[in-house]
N, C-alpha and C positions, 0 to 999 in steps of 0.2 A: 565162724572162721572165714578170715579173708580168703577171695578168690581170686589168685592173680594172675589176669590174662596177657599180659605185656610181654611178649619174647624181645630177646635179642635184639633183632632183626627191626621188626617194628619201636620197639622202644629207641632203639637208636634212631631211628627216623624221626619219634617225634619228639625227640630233645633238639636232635637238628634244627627243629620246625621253629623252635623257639629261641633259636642265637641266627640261624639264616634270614634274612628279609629281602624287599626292596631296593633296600640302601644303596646294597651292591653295583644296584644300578647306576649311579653318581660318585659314590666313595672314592673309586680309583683316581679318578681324574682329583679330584681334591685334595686328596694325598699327595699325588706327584704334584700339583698347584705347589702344594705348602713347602715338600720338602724336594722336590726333583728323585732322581730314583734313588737320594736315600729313604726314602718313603720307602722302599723294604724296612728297612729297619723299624719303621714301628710298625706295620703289619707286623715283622719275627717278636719286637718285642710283647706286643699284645698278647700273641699266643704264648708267649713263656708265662705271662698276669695271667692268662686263661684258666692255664691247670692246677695253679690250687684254688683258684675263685670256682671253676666247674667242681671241683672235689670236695669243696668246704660246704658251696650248697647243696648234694651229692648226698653228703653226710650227716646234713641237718634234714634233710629229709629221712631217711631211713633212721633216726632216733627221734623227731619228730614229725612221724606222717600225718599227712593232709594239716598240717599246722596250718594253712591259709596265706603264705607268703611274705616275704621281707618285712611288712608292716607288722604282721604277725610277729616274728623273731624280734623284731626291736623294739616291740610294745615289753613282751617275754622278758627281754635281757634289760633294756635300757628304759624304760617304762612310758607312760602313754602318750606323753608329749611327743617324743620318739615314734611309738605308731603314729601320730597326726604328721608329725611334719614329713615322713617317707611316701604316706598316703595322699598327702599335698604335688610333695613330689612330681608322684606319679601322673594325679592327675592332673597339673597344670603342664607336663609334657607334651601331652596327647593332642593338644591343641596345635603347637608348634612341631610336634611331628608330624601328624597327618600332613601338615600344610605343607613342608618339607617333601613328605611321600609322594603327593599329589602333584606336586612341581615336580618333580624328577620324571615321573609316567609323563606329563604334559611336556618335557624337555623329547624324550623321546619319540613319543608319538607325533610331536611337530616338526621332527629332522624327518620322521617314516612321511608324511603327509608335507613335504616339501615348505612347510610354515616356518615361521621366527617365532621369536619371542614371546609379541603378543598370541599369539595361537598358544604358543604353550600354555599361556592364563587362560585361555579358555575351557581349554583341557583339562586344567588342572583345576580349576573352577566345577564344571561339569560332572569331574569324579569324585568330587569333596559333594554336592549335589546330592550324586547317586546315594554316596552311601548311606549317605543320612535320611534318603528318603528310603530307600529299602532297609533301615533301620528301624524308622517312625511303621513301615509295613509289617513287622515282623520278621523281615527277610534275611537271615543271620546265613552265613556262611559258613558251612559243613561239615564237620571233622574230616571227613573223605576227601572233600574239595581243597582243603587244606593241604593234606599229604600232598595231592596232585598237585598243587600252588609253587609247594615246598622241591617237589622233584622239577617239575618245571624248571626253578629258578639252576636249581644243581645242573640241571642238560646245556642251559644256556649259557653258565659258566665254564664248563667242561667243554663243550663245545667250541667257545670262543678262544678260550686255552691253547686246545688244539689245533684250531685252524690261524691263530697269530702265531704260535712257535717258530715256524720256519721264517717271520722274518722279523723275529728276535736278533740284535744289533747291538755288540759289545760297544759300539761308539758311544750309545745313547746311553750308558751307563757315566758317560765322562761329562762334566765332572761330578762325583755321585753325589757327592754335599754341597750342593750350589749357595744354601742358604745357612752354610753350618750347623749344626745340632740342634740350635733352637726350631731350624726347619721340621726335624725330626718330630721333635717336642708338639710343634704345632699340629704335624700330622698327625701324631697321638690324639690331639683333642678332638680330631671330627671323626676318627676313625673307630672312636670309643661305641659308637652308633652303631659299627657292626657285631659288634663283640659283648653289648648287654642280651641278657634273657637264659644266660644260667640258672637263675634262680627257678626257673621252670621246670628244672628236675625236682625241686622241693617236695611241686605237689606231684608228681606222678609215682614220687614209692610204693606207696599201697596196691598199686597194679604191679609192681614187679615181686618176684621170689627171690629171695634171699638177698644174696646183697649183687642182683643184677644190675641194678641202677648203674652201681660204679663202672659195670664194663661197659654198658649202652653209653656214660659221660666218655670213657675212651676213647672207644669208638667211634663217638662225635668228635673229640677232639684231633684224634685222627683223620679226619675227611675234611674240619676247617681247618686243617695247618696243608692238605693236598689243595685244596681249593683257594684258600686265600693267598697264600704264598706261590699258588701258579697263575693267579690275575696278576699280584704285584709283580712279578719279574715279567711277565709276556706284555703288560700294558707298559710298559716302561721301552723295554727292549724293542716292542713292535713300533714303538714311535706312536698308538693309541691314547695314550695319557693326557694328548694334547685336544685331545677333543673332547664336550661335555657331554659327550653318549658316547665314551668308551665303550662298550661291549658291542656298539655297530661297527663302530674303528675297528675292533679286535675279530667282528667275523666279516670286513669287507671281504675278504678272499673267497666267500663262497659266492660273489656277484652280486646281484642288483637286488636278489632276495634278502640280502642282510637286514636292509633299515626296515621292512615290511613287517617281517619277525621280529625283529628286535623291539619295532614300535608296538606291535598287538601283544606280544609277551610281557612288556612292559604295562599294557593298560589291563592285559590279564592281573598278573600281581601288583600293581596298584589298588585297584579296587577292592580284591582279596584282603589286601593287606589294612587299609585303611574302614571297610566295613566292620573287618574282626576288632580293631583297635576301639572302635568307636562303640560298639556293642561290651567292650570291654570296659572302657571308661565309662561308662554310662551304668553298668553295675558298680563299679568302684566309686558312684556320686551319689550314690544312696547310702551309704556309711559315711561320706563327711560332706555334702550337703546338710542345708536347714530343712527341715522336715516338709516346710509347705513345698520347696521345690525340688526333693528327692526322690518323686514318681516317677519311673520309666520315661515316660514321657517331657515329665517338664525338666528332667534329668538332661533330656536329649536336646532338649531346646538350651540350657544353658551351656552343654556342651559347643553347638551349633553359634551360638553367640560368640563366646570365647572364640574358635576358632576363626568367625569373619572379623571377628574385630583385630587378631593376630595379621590377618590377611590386609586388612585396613593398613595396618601399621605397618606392616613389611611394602606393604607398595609406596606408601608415604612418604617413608624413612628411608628407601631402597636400600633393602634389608635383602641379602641375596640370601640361594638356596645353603652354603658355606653356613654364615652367620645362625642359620634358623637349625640347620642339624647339629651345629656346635652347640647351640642353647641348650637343645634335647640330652645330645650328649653330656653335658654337665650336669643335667641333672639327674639323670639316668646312674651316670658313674658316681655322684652322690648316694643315690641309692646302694649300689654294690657295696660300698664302702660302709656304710653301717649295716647292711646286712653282713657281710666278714666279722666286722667287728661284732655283733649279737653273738655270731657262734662263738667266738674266743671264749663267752661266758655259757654257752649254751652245749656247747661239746666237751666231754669230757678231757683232764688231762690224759697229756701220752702226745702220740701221734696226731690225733684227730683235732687237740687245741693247736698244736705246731703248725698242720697244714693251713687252721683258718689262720695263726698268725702271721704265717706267709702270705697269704693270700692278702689280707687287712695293711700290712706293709706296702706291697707292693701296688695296691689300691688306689692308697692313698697319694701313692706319688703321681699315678695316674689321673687321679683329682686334682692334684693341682699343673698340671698340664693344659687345663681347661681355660687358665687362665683369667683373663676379664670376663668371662663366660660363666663362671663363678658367682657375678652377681645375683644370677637368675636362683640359683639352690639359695643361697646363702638371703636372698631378700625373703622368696618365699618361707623359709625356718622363722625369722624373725619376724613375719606376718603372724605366725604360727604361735609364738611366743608372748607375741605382745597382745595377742589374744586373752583378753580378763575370763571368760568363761568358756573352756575347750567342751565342747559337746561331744560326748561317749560315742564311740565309733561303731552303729550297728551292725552294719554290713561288712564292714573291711576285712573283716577275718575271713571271708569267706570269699573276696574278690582278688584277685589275681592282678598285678599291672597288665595293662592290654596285650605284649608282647608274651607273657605267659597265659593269656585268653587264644592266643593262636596255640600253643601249647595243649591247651585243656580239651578243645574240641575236637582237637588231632586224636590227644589221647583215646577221646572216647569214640572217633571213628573206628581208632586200630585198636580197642578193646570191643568193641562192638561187632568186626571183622573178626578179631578171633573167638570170639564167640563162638558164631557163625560156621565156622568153619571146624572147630572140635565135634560140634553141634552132626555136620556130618561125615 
């Protein structure tokens, strides 16, 4: 008989762990970039796409627990080509997110440390470095460490919230649509980067009772509609949108300690975040790597290549931080979108096929938001394809995308904690 340890409380937390990130750190400012402060509007619209994408994975977890994640569902529904190409997906994101991730910590911590530009690559250089080298160590960070990573990021958001509110500035809302809807549209496409890692409730069913899952997805969605929708209107309104370390802008008001914190919070969840990613994809390359080079190790080495050669090319081509999380993002929202569409086939009729066709609709339109960013899913599928012999996927079933690797370890801190704690 399963024992499921997961409350409320804690399970809400660590479904948070897996739609919360880094990103946060750079999004706002890129948003308002795209669309000026109608950049609300695709923050409110995302989260409207949230709630049946959060409910549809939700519900294919509790009829399919520990099913192994999106590649799982679309091998299931849509058959194996479908597991390769989402597992492809996944992992040729990782590379161009980290890289993304690591630049935003390096943007930060070089405005904290009085630097430009180049300081930032150094930084961001440095923490791509670490993690690979306390990867190659063993050194994986901690389902515990995580929670804490994840609260972290929440104080500093709340935090900043509250201390720009007051000079919040009806002016700065005029004119709201400076670049008209397509602005909107555009801010949709990098913002999709906050808004993947639903499907991480998939694998945490088995640790809840009854059908708790779906209130802990509430519950989360409830805290990212307080939370995102109070960056989007205080970055805006406080006139911090204009700067590309918004959340220093949004707590100048408590003094000179702003950028200090905001810099070292920053290289905290950087690192966190791109250690767990990379530890993640590096399982997920042993199910669709070639066998001589699917070891842990030599896993970790073609991940490490990929990623400086991503790095290579973004300095080349000057390829900004925008362009590199918009990539992710497409392919990310790719992702979502045949995981939606798996449940249509996967969830019973009634109610439960309705929500995922909700969800699979409103997705989709969300995909093609992404625009010439599109190329990046759409080339990889067709690498995918044109593959004369697809090689059976060993591991995948059993690898998580990296943003639900922050997920898993969370889980089993706060299943390991309550343990613990029944225990005395």
């Amino acid at each position: 008989m399963t024992e499921h340890r997961l409350g409320i409380w804690q399970g809400t937390a660590t479904v948070l762990g897996g739609v919360l990130g880094p990103g946060m750190l750079v999004l706002p400012h890129l948003a308002a970039r795209a669309a000026g402060p109608g950049s609300v509007l695709a923050w409110a619209g995302l989260i409207l796409v949230s709630v049946p994408v959060a409910f549809t994975f939700a519900l294919l977890g509790l009829r399919h627990p520990d099913g192994g994640g999106v590649a799982h569902f679309a091998g299931t529904a849509l058959g194996r080509r479908a597991y390769a190409i989402v597992g492809w997906w996944f992992f040729a994101a990782v590379p161009v997110g980290i890289l993304a991730g690591a630049l935003a910590g390096g943007l930060y911590a070089a405005e904290a440390f009085g630097g430009g530009g180049r300081m930032a690559l150094v930084i961001a250089g440095a923490l791509l470095v670490a993690a690979f080298a306390a990867n190659a160590a063993g050194l994986r960070t901690s389902g515990r460490m995580q929670v804490v990573m994840v609260a972290l990021l929440v104080v500093v958001l709340t935090a900043a919230i509250a201390v720009s509110l007051p000079e919040v500035r009806a002016e700065r809302f005029e004119p709201f649509l400076p670049h008209g809807f397509a602005g909107v549209g555009s801010a949709v496409g990098v913002l999709v980067f906050a808004f993947v890692g639903w499907e991480a409730a998939s694998h945490l069913s088995a640790d809840f009772a009854g059908r708790r899952l779906l209130t802990a997805t509430g519950l989360t969605l409830a805290a990212i509609t307080v939370i995102y929708l109070g960056v989007a209107i205080t970055v805006v309104g406080s006139g911090a949108a204009a700067s590309p370390v918004p959340l220093t802008a949004m707590l100048a008001g408590i003094g000179p300690a702003a950028e200090p914190l905001t810099g070292a919070a920053a290289l905290v969840l950087t690192f966190g975040a791109v250690n767990t990613y990379v530890a993640g994809a590096t399982r997920l390359g042993r199910g669709l790597l070639p066998r001589r080079v699917s070891s842990p190790q030599r896993g970790l080495l073609v991940l490490g290549a990929a990623t400086a050669a991503a790095g290579v090319a973004a300095l080349v081509g000057h390829v900004g931080l925008d362009a590199l999380l918009r990539t992710t993002s497409a392919c990310l929202a790719a992702v979502t979108f045949v995981g939606t569409l798996a449940a249509v086939r996967l969830l019973p009729a009634g109610r439960m096929r309705a929500v995922a066709l909700l969800g699979t609709t409103l997705t989709g339109s969300m995909v093609l938001l992404s625009g010439v960013y599109l190329v990046a899913p759409a080339l990889i599928a067709g690498l995918v394809l044109a593959t004369s012999r697809i090689r059976p996927q060993r591991a995948l079933t059993n690898a998580a995308m990296p943003m639900s690797a922050v997920t898993a370890t969370a889980a089993e801190s706060a299943t390991r904690f309550s343990a613990s704690t029944a225990s005395n």
